[in-house]
N, C-alpha and C positions, 0 to 999 in steps of 0.2 A: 504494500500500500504506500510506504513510504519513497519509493522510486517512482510510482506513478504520479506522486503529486509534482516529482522531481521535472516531470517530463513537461508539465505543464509550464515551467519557467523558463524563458529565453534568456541567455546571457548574451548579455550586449559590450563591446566596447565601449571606449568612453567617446566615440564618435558618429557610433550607432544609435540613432533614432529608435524613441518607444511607443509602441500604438500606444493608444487611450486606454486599454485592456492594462498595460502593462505600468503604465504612469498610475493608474487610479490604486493598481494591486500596492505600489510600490508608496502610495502618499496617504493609502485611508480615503482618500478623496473621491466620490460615485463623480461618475464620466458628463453628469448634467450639471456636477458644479464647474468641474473641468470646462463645460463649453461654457458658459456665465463667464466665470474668473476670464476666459478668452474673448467673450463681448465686451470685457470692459477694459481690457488691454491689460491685463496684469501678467498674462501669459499666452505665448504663441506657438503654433503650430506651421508643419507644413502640410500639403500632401502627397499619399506615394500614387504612383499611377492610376492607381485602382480609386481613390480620389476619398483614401482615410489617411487622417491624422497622424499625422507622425510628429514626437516629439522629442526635442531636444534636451539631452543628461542633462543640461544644465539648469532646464527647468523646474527638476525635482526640487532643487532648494527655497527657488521661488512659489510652489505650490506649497512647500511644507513652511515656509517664513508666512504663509498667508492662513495657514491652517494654526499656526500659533498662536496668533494675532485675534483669528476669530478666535480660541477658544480664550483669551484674554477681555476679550470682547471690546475690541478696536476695530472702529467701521473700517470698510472695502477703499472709503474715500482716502483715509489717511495710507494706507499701504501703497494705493495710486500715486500719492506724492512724495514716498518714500522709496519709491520705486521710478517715478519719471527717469531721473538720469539713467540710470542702468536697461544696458541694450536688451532687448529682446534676440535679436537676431543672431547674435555672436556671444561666445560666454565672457561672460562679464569679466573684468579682470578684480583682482585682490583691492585696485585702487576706485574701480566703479564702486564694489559693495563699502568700501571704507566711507565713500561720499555719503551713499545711500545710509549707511549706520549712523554717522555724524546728524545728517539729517532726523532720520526718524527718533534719535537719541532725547531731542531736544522738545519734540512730540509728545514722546512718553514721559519725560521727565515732567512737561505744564498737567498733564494727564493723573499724575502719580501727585504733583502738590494737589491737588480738586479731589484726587481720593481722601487724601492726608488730611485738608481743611474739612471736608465733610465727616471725615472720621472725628474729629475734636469737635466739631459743630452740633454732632448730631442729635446730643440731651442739651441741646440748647436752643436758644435765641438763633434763626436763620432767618430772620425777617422775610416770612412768607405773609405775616398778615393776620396766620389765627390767633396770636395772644396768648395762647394756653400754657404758655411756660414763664415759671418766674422771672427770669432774665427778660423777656421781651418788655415788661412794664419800663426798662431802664434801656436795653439794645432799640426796641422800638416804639417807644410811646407813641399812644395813639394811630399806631400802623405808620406813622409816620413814613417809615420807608416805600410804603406803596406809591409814592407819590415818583420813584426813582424807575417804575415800569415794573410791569409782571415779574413774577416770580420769587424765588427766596435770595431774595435780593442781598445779604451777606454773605450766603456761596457765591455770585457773581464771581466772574473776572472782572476785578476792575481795574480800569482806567484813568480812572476821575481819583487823583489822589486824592483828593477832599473828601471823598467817601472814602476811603480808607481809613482818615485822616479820623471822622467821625465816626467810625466804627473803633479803631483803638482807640477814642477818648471814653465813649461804651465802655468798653470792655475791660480798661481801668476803673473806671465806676466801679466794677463788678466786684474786681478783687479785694477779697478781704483787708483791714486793714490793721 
């Protein structure tokens, strides 16, 4: 039994092209995200005569950098922009993916402070509006921050130093003295 399953496996060079069959065995990935992830240019194909999919080694790393990514739960968008420089067409060198890592690095990083601030925020005052937590009496009197636009307005990214400005003068309020 074990030599049968043997047989079902093609070994390929590292310059030989993998059907869809063999890319999807080799990534986890079913062959209809394969064609998606390839409508939206994250990954390319050629075809062989017969007018199937052939895929190049080197896009195993690109299908499983995006298989990462989702199970982190980083949209399609950011990978696209983390991925623009680096070729599809030719394998990438050591110094395309160094771009591309610098890049998405700095992605993950704004991504990871917004987990961290929501992590510290979360039994508190986020100025969404409903008032139900102690601190909001003093973070957001009277909804006050609604006036700044929807949503829970001290996870924001902000901008506007002066919102910031008035959220650390908050938030010393807060602490004990």
């Amino acid at each position: 039994m074990g030599a049968e399953a043997d047989t079902d496996r093609t070994v390929h060079g590292p310059d030989e092209p993998l059907t869809i069959g063999e890319m999807s065995r080799r990534t986890g990935v079913a062959p209809s995200a394969l064609h998606f992830y390839e409508s939206l240019g994250l990954i390319a194909s050629t075809r062989s005569p017969g007018n199937q999919r052939r895929y190049a080694r080197h896009m195993l790393r690109r299908v499983s950098l995006i298989t990462v990514a989702k199970r982190l739960g980083i949209p399609l968008a950011d990978v696209q922009q983390a991925f623009a420089d680096v070729p599809l067409t030719q394998t990438p060198s050591h110094a395309d993916w160094q771009r591309a890592s610098r890049r998405w690095k700095r992605v993950l990083e704004r991504r990871r402070e917004g987990i961290e601030r929501l992590e510290r925020e979360l039994t508190g005052c986020i100025g969404c509006g409903c008032l139900s937590m102690k601190a909001c009496g003093l973070l957001n009197p009277d909804d006050a921050l609604g006036s700044r636009g929807a949503g829970p307005q001290r996870l924001r990214d902000h901008d506007d130093d002066d919102a910031q400005a008035d959220d650390a003068q908050a938030e010393d309020a807060l602490r004990p003295r």
